[in-house]
Structures are given as C-alpha cells and as structure tokens.
N, C-alpha and C positions, 0 to 999 in steps of 0.2 A: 515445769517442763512444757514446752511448746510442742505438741503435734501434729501432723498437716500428713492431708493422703489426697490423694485423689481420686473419684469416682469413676466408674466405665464410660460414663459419659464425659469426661474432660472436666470437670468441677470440680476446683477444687474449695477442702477444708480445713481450717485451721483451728486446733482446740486448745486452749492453757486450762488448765486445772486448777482451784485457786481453793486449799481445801480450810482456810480459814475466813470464809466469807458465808453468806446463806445467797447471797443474790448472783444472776446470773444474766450476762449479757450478751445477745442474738444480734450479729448483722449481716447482711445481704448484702455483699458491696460489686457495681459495676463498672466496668471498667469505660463508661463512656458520660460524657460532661457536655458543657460549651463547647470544648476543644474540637468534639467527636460532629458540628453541625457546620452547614455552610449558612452563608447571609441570609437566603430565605427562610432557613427554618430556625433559626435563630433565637435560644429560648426553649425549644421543644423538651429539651432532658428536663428542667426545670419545670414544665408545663407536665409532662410525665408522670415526675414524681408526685405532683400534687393529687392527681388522677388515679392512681393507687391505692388511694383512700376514700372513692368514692361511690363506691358499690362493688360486689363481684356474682358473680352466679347464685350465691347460695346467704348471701347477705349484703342489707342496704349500706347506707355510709352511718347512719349512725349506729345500728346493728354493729358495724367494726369498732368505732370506739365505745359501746357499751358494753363489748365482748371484751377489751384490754381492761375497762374499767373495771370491769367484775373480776378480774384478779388481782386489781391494785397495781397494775403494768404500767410503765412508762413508755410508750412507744411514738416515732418522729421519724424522719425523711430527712437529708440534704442532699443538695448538688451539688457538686465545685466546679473545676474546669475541669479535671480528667476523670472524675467518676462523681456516682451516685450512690448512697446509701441508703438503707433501709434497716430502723432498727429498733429492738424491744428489750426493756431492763425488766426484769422481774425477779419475784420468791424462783427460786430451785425446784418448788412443788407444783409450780406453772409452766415449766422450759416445753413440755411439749405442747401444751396450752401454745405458748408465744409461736410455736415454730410451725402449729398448724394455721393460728392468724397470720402470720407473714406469708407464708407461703400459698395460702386463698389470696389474699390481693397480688402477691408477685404475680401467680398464674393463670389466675381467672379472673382479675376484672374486667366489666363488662363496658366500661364508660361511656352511660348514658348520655344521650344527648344533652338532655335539660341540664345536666352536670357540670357538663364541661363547657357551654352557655353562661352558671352559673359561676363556674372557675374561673372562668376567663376574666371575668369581672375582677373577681377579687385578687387574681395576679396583676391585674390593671391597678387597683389600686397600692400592690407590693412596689410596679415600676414605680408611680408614684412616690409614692412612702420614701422612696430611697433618692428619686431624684430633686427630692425638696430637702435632702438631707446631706447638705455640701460635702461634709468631714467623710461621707462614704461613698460619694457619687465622685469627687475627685480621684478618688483610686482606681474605678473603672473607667476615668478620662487616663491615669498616668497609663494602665497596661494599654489601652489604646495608643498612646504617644509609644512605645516602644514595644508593641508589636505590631503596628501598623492595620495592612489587610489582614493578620494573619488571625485564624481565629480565636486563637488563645489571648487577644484582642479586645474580642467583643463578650458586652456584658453577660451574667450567668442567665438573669432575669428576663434576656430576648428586647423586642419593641413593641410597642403597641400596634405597630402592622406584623408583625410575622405573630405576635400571639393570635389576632384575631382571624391568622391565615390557618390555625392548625383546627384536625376534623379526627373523628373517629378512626378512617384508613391512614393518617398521616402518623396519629399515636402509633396505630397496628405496624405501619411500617417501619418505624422508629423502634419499635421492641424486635422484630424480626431480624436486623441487623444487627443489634449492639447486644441484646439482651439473649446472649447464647452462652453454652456451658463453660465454654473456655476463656470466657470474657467476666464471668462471674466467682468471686469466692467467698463463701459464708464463714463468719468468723466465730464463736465465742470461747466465752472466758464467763471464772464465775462456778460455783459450786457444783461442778460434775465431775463424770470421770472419760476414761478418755473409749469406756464402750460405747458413748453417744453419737461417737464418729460415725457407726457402724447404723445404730438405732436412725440416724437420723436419714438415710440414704434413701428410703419409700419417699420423703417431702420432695427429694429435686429430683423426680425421675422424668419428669416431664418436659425434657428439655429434646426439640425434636432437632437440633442440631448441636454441632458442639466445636467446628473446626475453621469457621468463617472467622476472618481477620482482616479489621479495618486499618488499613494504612494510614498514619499519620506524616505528617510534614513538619520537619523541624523550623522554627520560627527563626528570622533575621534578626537581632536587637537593634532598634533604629533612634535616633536620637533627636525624636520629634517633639515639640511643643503644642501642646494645647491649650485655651485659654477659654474658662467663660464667664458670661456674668450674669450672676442672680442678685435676687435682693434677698439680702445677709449682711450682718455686721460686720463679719472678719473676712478675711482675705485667707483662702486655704491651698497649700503650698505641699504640691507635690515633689519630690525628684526623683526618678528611679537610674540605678546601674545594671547591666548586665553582669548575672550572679550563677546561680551552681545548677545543674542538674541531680535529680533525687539519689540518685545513686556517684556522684563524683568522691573521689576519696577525701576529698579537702571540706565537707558538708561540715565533720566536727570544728574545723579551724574556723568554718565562717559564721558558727554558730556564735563561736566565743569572743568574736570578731563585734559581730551585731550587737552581743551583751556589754561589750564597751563601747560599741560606739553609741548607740541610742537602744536599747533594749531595756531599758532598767531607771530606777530613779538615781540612782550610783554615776548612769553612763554620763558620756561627755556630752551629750545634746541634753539631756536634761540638765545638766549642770549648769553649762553655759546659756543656753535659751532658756529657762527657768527660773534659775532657782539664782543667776547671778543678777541675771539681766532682768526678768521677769516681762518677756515680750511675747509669750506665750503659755496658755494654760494644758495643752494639748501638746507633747512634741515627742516622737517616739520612730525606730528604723523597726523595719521587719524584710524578711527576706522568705520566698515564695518559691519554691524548686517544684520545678515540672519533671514527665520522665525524660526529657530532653534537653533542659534547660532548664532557667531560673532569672529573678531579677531581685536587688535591695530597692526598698525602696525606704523615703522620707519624709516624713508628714509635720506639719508644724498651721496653725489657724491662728492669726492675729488679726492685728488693728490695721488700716491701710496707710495709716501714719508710721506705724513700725516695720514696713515689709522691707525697707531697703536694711536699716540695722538687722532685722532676723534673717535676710540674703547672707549677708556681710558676716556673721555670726555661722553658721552654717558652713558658710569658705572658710574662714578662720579657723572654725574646729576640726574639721579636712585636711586642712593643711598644717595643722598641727600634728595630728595625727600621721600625715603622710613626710612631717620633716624627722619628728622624732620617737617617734616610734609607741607602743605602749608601756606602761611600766609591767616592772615583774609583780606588784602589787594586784594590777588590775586582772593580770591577767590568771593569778589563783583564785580571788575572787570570782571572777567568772565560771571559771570551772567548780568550782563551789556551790555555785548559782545552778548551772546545768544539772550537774548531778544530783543535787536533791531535787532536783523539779521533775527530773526523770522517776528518783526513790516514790516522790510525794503521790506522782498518777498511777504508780501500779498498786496503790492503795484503792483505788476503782478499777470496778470490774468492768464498768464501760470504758476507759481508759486501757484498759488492754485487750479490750478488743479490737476496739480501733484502731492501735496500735502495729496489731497481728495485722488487722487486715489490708490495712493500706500496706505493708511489708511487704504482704503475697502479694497483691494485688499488683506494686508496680515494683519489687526486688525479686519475687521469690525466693527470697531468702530472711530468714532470722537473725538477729545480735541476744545474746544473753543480755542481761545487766552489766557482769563484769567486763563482758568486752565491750561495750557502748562506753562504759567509764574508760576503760584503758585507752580506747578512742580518743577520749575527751583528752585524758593527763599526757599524752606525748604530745601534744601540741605544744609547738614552742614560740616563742615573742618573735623568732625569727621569719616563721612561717607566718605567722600572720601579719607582720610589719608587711613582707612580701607580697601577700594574698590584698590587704587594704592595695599598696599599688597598683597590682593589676586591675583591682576594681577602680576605685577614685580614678586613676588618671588615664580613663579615658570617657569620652563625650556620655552624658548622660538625657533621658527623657526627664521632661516637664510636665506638668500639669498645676491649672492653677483655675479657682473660682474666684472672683473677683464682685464686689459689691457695686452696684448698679449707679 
C-alpha cells in the first residue's frame, strides 16, 4: 500500500512498504530541470546537481562518498527536463544513515570554489562525451527541431558558454527558486513501515519557504529540420511526432502503440528495418511525455548508401500501419509485454520509488497495479488505429547527423 502525507511545511511524502525485501530506497525528487532555465543559464539544474556532492558544512566530497561507502550504499543524482533527483539504495539498518547523508548535501552544501572550477571541467568533458556521440546527440538536435526556442528544447547538459557562466551566487540563486518545499517530494520504498513518515519530518524541516511557484509555458510542436555533419560512418536519423502529455488518458493506448510500432524486437520497425532488410543495426520509437505535452520520436543509424531505402522503409511501415491497421495479435501481445514489465520493476525497491515519485511529483496521484493493467487491457485496436492517425498524419520534426 502506497502512503503519502504532507508536512506543515508543504512537503510532500510518499512511502510504499515492501515487507518482503531487506533493502530500501530514498529519493529527493525536484520539480525543476532544463525545462525550469532560460538560454543564459542553460545547464544550471544539471551543473546543480553535480555540486551536491561536493563538499557541505560538516563534510568534504570524498568524506560523502566514504560515508555511503561505509554502509555499502548506492547513491547517484539525475536531471531530466522537468525535475531532479537525488538518490540512496541501501540495507534497511542504514535508511536513517542514507537520509541523514542526503539531507547534508540537499541542505548544507557549501560549493567551494576550487570545486566547481573543477566541475566545470569535467561537465565540459560530459558535453563533449555526448557530443562525439551521434546516436545521442541526434536526439537533443530532434527535441530542438520540434520545440524550437522553447526550452524544453534545449539540451539537459547546458553549453560550454553558460557552464563556464555559472558562480557560487548563481547555484544559491538557482536553489532559492526551485528548491522549495512544495516543489519537492521525497519518495521511498523498501523494507519499512509506514511510522517513517512521521520519524523522518526533523530531516526536511529546513525549508525556509514552501509556496513560491514557477510558471511554466506550454511548448508549440514545430516541424523543423535539423541537419549536421560529423565525421562518423553512419548516417543518424531522427523523426519526431507530436505525442501525449504525462497525465492525458490515451498514455496507455500510446504506450501499446509505441510497442508495436518500434518499441520491441517483435515491432514493425525492427522487423522491417532489421531483421528483413538489414539496413540498420540500431532501429527503435520511444515516446517522452512532459506535464504538458509530449513527443514520438524515431531513431534508425546507417550506411549513407542505404539512407534513401531506410527513408522509404520507415513511410512504408507508417503507412502500413496507418492503412490497415494493427492486428488483434499484436496488440495482446503488447499488453503482455507492458504488463509484466510493469510486474518485473516492482520487484525493485528503487523501481518503486521512482515510480511513487515522479507520480506525486507531476500527478499527485497513485494507480494500484490492478488499475494500471485494467488501464492497459481496455485498450482497443480501434483506439489505437485512431490514436497512430492523429499522430502519423501530421507534419513531423527531423534531425539527422550526417558523415562529413
């Protein structure tokens, strides 16, 4: 059973109980990303989170990971576009162990200068790392191509002019705004009970605001092209459609949707780009839901002698799809497919926490299990023959890296 309350100070908490496990999983999740930055400071959540782990009032950086280390803890960071995480796997005989280290870096890190001097460096070398790495730098060129200026746009990672723009007061300022009580909720999951909720309310009391709210803008889907060229073998081939928001009721259909169309080695893009054709080792859809929106996108990396047949191929399986529909096969399949992959992750305790807390964090609300499946099984061939139209046929974003 999922539990969730709220503190006096607007924080909220979400606990699952999981009493056949020993391990137990802590996250700190905020509600601010790339989404949450303008062009100048672009990068800054990303740059944030690194900073967090690198000294705080009462302990250096390596101090912090020799403190996880000495109870066998797994603890890590991500950004995405519309939040941040922060988070610790450990034994059950550690939870307040983990919940007093997170909560020293959420709230007292100091971020020395010489530090973030040093970070800067080596997020210079992350921009790097990714932008010599077509198959992933093509995907922050497609959400460019179809969200244009807007920020949900621009990459997680920032530039190498706004990283080397951010300072001590600009982190301070950056946590000041975003990093308030009603903007935050900590999640776990994992062998406790549900008095933790209560136990744990001394860690986040130091939240000296709780009611500040940063407006967001919903983004236009634009159906722009990008194009670049590196030197690389293959040719890497983005498409993206305008798709779902996180909360839209149709999310199940377009899930089941994605698993036929390219989600899988079963789907029709593997099948036909792969495994028929073999003009691609690499070919797979995925779809991205914002709290306001969403997009599919389509990835495929080949030879520059096969990009016109993998074009041609790609319409072809589209518009197979959009003439005659799915089968009834695929589409139990699919739900087959979802459903245990839903079953398989509640088998981790980090997997349901994260779960819980992106939930709160952008529904406020919970699905049991059985209703997530009942979700899944009313979905009918007709609603999704339906649902592909309204996507497919209309104009889509490009991106493409191209060999020098």
């Amino acid at each position: 059973m999922i539990h969730t309350h709220t503190y006096k100070n607007g924080l909220r908490v979400v606990l699952e109980p999981v009493s056949t496990v020993r391990s137990v999983a802590v996250g700190i999740w905020v509600l601010t990303g790339s989404r949450n930055e303008h062009t100048a400071n672009n990068g800054i959540s990303h740059f944030l989170e690194h900073m967090f782990f690198k000294g705080t009032k009462k302990r250096t950086a390596s101090q912090i990971a020799e403190a996880f280390d000495a109870i066998g803890g797994r603890v890590n960071a991500f950004t995405s576009k519309e939040y941040t995480c922060f988070y610790a796997h450990v034994l059950d005989t550690h939870v307040h162990t983990a919940l007093e280290l997170l909560t020293d870096i959420f709230f007292d890190s100091v971020f020395p200068e010489d530090e973030i001097a040093r970070e800067k460096k080596v997020v210079m070398e992350e921009i790097k790392m990714y932008g010599d790495t077509p198959d992933d730098h093509v995907h922050d060129m497609l959400a460019e191509a179809a969200f244009d200026k807007h920020s949900l746009g621009r990459p997680i990672l920032g530039t190498e002019e706004t990283l080397n723009s951010f300072t001590k007061d600009s982190l301070e300022e950056h946590i000041h705004n975003h990093y308030t009580a009603n903007n935050v909720v900590v999640s776990v999951a994992g062998h406790v009970t549900e008095d933790l909720i209560h136990e744990m309310e001394g860690y986040f009391d130091r939240f000296t605001q709780s009611n500040q709210v940063q407006p967001i803008e919903k983004p236009i889907f634009t159906a722009n092209t990008l194009e670049e060229r590196k030197d690389t073998k293959q040719v890497h081939v983005c498409l993206g459609y305008e798709g779902l928001a996180f909360d839209h009721e149709q999310i199940p259909a377009l899930l089941l949707m994605n698993k036929i169309f390219g989600g899988g080695m079963s789907s029709r893009l593997f099948q036909e780009i792969r495994e028929k054709r073999g003009l691609a080792y690499n070919v797979f859809s995925y779809h991205i839901a914002y709290k306001d929106s969403g997009f599919l996108g389509v990835y495929a990396g080949t030879t520059k002698e096969q990009l016109a047949m993998l074009k041609k191929t790609m319409d072809a399986t589209i518009d197979q799809l959009l003439d005659f529909g799915i089968t009834r096969e695929e589409l139990q399949n699919s739900k087959t497919q979802l459903e245990s992959n839903m079953m398989i992750r509640l088998e981790s305790t980090s997997s349901r926490m994260s779960r819980n807390g992106r939930n709160e964090l952008l529904l406020q609300k919970h699905q049991t299990m059985d209703e997530a499946a009942k979700n899944i099984e009313i979905v009918t061939e007709e609603e999704i023959n339906q649902l592909m139209k309204t996507i497919f046929e209309t104009e889509n974003a490009k991106a493409m890296i191209r060999p020098l």
